[in-house]
C-alpha positions as CSV (number, residue, x, y, z in Angstrom):
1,X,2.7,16.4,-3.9
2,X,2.9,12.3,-3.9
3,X,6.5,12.6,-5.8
4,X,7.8,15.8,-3.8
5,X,10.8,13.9,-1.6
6,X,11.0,17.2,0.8
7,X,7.1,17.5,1.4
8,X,6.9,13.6,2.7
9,X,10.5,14.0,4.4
10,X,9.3,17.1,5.7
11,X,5.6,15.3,7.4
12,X,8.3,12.3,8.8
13,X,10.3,15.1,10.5
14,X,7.6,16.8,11.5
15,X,5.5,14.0,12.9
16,X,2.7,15.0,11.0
17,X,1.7,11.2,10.3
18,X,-2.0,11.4,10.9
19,X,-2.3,7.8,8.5
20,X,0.1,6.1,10.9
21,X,-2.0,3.6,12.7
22,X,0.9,2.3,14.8
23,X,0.8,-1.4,14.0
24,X,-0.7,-3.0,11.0
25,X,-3.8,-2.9,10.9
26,X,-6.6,-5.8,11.4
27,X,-7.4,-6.7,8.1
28,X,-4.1,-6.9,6.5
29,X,-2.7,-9.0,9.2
30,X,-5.5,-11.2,8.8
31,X,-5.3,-11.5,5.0
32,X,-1.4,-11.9,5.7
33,X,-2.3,-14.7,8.6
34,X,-4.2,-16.9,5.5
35,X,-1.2,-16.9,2.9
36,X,0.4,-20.0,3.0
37,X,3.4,-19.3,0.3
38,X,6.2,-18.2,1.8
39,X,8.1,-17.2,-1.1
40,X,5.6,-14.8,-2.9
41,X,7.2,-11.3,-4.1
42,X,5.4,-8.8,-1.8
43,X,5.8,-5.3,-2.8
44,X,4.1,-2.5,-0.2
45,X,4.3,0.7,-2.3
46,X,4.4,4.0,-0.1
47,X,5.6,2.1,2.8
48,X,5.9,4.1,5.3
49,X,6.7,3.2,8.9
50,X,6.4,-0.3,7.1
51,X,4.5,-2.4,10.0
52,X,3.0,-5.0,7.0
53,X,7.1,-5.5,6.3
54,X,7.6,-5.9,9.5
55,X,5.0,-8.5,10.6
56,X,5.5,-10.6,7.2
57,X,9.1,-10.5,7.4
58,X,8.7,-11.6,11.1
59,X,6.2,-14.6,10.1
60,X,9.0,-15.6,7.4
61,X,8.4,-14.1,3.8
62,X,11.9,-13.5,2.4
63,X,10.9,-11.8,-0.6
64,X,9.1,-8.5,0.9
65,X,10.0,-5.0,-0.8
66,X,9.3,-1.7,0.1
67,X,9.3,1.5,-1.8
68,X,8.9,5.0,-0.8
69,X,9.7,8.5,-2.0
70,X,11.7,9.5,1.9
71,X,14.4,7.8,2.4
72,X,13.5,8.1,6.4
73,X,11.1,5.3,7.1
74,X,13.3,2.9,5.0
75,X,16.5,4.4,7.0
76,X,14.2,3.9,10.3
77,X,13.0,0.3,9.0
78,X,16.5,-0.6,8.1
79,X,17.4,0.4,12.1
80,X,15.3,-1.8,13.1
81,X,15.9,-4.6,10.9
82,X,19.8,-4.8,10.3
83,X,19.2,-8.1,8.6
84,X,17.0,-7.0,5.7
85,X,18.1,-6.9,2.2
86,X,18.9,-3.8,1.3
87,X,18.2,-4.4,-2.4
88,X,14.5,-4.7,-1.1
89,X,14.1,-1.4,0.1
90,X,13.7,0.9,-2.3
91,X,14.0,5.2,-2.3
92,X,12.1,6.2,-5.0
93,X,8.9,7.0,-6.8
94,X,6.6,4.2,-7.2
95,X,5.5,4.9,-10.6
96,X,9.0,4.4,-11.8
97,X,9.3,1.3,-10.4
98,X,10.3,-1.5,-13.0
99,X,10.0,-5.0,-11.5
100,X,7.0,-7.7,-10.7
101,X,5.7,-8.8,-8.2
102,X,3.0,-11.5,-7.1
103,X,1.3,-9.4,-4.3
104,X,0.8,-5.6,-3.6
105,X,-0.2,-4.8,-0.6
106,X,-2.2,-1.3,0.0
107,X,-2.1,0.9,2.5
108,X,-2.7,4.5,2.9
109,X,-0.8,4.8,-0.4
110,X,-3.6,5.3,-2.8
111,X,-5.0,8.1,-0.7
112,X,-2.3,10.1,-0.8
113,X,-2.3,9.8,-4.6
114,X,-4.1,13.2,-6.2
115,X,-7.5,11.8,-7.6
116,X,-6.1,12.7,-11.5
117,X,-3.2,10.3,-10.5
118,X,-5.7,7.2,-10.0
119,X,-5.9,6.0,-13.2
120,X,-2.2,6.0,-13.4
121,X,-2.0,3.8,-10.3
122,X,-4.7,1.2,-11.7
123,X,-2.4,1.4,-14.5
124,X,0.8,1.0,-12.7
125,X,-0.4,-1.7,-10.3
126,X,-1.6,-4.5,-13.1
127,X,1.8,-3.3,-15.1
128,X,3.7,-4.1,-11.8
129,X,1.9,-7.5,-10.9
130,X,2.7,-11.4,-12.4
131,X,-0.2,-12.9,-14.4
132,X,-1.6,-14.4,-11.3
133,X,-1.1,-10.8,-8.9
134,X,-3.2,-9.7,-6.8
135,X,-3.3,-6.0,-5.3
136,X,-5.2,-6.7,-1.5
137,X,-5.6,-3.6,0.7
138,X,-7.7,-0.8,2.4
139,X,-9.2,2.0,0.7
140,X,-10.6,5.1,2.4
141,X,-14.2,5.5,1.6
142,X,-14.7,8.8,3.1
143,X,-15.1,12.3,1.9
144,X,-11.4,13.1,3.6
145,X,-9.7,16.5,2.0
146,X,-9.9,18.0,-1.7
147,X,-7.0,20.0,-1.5
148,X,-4.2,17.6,0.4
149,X,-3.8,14.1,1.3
150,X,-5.4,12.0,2.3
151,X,-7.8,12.1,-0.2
152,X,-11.4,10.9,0.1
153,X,-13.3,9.4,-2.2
154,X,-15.9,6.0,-3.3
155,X,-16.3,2.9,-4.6
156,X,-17.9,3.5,-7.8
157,X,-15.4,6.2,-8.7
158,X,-12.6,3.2,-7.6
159,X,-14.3,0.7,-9.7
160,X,-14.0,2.8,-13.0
161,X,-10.6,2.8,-12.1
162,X,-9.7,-0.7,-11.6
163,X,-12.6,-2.8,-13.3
164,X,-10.7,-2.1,-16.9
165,X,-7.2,-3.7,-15.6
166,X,-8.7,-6.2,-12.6
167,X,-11.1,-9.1,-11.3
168,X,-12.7,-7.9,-8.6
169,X,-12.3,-10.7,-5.5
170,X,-13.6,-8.7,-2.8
171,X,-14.5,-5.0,-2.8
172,X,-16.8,-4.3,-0.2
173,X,-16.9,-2.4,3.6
174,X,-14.3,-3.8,5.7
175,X,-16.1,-5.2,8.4
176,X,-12.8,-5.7,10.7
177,X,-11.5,-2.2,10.6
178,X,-9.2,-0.4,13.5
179,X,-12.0,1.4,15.8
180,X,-10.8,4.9,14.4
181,X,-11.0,3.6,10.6
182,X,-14.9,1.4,11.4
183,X,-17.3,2.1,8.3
184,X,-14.8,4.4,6.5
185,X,-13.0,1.7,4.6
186,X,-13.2,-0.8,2.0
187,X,-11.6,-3.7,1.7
188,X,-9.8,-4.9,-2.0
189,X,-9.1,-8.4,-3.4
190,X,-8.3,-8.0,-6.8
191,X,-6.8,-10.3,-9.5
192,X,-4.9,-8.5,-12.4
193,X,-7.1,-9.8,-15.9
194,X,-5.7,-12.4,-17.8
């Protein structure tokens, strides 16, 4: 389903955004409120309503990009963002992106990836990423659903995912969650290998 346009067009138009938390969320604005360089290639993959494109573009990082597979949340981003590059925002399919990037920011992305799709994403995201990227994000650590996203899932089935392709900065229970996301998530901080 992650690369079916008309299914994710179809939840926009329908409102059936269950993963929309409304704002961005605690920890990525307070990872966002440490970085200090300004000019780091962002990329948020699955974007969304885009609220981390929002809140970094507002605090001043030119170089943000967002991708997604519906062209409505860029179209509703770009509404309410006239002046953003439109080179940045990108309607497509994630895994056929072809550019790098210093930062990847996750959000609700990964869990709407089919769990046989995970290794391609570990894959993908140290492809996508500069010698010194980082992918930084929230992961569900919850059963969730089998049979449609968001899918659930655990940290050691994450790990065997990522620990071939990444140094592992921080993987552990987010411990400043949104109140309907507490004990459910982890948080990532990981380094692509040299």
């Amino acid at each position: 389903m992650i690369h079916d346009e008309g299914y994710w067009t179809n939840r926009y138009l329908k409102n059936q955004t269950q993963w929309d938390a409304g704002g961005i969320t605690t920890p990525l604005k307070e990872y966002i409120d440490q970085l200090n360089n300004k000019q780091l290639k962002i990329l948020i993959p699955g974007c969304g309503n885009a609220y981390e494109a929002a809140y970094l573009y507002e605090n001043g990082f030119a170089s943000v990009f967002l991708i997604d597979l519906s062209n409505l949340p860029l179209n509703a981003f770009t509404e309410e963002y006239p002046a953003f590059p439109k080179d940045q925002l990108i309607h497509g399919d994630f895994f056929d992106l072809e550019k790098s990037f210093d930062l990847i920011i996750e959000q609700t992305f990964f869990c709407a990836l089919h769990p046989t799709e995970r290794p391609d994403y570990a894959r993908k995201m140290n492809e996508l990423l500069t010698s010194t990227g980082k992918l930084v994000g929230v992961f569900f650590e919850d059963e969730l659903f089998t049979d449609h996203p968001p899918y659930g899932g655990y940290r050691a089935e994450y790990k065997r995912h990522f620990q071939m392709y990444f140094e592992f900065n921080v993987f552990d229970t987010c411990y400043n969650s949104i109140k309907p996301r507490q004990g459910r998530e982890l948080f990532i901080n990981l380094s692509k290998k040299p």
